[in-house]
Backbone as JSON Lines, residues from 0, in Angstrom:
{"i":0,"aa":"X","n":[103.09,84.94,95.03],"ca":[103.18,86.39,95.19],"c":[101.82,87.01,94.86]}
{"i":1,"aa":"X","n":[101.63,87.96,95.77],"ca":[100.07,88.62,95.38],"c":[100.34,89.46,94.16]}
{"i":2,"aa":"X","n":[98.99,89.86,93.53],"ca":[99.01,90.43,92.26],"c":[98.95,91.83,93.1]}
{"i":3,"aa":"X","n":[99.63,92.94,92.22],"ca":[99.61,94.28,92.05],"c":[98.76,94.89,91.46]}
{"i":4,"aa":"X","n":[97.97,95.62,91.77],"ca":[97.31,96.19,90.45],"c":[98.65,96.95,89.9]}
{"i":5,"aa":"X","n":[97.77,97.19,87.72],"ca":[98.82,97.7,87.41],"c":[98.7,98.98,86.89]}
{"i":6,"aa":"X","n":[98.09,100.05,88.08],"ca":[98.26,101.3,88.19],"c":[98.97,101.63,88.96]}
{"i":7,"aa":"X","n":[99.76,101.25,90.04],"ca":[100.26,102.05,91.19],"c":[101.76,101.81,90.84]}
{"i":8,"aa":"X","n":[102.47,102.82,90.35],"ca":[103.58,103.43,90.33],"c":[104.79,103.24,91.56]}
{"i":9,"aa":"X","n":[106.04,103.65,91.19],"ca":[106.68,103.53,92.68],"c":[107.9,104.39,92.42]}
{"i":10,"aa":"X","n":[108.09,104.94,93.51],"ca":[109.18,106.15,93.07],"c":[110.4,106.19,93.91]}
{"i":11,"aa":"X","n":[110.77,104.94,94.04],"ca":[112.33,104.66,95.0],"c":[113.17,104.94,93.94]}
{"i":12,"aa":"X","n":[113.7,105.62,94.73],"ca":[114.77,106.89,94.0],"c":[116.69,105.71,94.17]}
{"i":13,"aa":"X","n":[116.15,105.17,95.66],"ca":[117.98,104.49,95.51],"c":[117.39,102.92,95.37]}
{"i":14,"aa":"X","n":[116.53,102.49,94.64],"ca":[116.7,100.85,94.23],"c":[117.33,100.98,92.9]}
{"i":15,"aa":"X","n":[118.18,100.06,93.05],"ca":[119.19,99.22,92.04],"c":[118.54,99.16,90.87]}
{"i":16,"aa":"X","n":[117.22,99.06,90.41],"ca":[116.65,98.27,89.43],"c":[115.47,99.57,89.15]}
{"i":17,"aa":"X","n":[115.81,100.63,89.73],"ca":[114.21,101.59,89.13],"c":[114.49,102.11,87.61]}
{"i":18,"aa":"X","n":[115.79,101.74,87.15],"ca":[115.64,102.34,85.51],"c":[115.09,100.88,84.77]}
{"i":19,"aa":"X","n":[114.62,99.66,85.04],"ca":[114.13,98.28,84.23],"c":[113.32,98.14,85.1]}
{"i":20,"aa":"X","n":[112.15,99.07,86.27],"ca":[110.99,98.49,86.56],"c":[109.96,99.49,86.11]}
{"i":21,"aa":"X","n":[108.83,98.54,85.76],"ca":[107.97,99.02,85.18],"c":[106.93,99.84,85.64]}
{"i":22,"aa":"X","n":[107.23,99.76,87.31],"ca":[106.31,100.65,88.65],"c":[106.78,101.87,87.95]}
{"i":23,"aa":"X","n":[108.39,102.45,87.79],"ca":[109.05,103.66,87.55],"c":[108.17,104.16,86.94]}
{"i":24,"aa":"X","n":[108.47,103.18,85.56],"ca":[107.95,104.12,84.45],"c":[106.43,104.61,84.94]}
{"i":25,"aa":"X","n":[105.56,103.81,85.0],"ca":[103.98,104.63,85.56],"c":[104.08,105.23,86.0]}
{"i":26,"aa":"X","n":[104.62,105.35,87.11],"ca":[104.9,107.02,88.0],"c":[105.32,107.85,87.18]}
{"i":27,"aa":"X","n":[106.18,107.76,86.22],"ca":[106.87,108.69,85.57],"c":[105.69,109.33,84.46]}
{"i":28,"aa":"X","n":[105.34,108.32,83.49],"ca":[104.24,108.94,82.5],"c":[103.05,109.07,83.14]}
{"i":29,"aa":"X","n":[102.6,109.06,84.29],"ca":[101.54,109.83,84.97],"c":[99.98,109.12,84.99]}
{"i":30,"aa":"X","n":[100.19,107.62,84.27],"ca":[99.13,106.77,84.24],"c":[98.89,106.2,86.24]}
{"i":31,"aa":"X","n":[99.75,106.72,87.0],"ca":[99.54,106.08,88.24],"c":[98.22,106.43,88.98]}
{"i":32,"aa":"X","n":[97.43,105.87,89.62],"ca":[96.33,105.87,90.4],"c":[96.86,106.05,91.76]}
{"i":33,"aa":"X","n":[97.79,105.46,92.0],"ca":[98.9,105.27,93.33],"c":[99.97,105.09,93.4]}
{"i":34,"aa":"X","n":[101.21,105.8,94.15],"ca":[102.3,105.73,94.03],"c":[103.03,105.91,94.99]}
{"i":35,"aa":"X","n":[103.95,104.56,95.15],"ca":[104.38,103.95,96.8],"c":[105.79,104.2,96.59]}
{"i":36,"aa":"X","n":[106.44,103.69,97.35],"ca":[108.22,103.1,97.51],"c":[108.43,102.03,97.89]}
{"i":37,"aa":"X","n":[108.46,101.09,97.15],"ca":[108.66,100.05,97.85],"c":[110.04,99.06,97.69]}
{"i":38,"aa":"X","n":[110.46,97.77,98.42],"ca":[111.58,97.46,99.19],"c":[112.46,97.58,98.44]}
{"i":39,"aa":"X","n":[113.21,98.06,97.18],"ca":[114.55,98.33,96.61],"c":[115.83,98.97,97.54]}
{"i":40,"aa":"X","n":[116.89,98.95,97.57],"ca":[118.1,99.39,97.94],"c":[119.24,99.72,96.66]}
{"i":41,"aa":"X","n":[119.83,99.94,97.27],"ca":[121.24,100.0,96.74],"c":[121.74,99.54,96.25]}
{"i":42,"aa":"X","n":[121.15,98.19,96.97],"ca":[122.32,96.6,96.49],"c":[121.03,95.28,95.95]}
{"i":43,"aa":"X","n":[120.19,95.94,96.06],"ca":[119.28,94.95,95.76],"c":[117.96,95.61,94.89]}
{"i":44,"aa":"X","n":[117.45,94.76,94.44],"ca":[115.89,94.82,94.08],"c":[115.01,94.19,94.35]}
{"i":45,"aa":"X","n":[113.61,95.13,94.61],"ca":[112.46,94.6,95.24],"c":[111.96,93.2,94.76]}
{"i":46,"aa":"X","n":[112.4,93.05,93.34],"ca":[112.14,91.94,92.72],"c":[110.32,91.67,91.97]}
{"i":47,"aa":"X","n":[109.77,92.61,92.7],"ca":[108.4,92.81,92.57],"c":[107.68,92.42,90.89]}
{"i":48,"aa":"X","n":[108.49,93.76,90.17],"ca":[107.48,94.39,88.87],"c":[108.29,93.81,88.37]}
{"i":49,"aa":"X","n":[109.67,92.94,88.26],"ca":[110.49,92.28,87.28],"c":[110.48,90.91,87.05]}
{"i":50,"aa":"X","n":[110.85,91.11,85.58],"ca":[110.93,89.54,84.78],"c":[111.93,88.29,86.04]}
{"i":51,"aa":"X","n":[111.56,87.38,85.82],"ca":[112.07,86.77,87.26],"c":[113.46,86.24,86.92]}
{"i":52,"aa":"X","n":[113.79,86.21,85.81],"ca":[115.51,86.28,85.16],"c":[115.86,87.54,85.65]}
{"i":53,"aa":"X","n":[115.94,88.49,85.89],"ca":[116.15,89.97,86.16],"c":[116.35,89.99,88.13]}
{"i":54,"aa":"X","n":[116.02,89.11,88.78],"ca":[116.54,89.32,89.65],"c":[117.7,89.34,90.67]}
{"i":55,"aa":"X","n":[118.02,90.13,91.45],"ca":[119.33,89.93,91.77],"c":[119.69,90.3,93.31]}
């Protein structure tokens, strides 16, 4: 998996997993440089910014 930098934030509002990823929070406390949406749903998570036990 490619590395992220870890300024860019992400602000998907319907992924499953945006209250335990750590993109959220940056967007949220305002440290973001950049801030995307990326692949979360409903029923799933992007799997991206999470501990790899945490996915689902």
């Amino acid at each position: 998996m490619a590395q992220v930098p870890e300024d860019i934030g992400c602000e998907n509002k319907k992924c499953i997993a945006k209250d335990e990823c750590k993109r959220q929070v940056i967007a949220k406390n305002n440290t973001a440089r950049e801030i995307k949406e990326f692949g979360g749903t409903e029923t799933k998570k992007c799997g991206k910014f999470l501990p790899q036990e945490s996915l689902g």
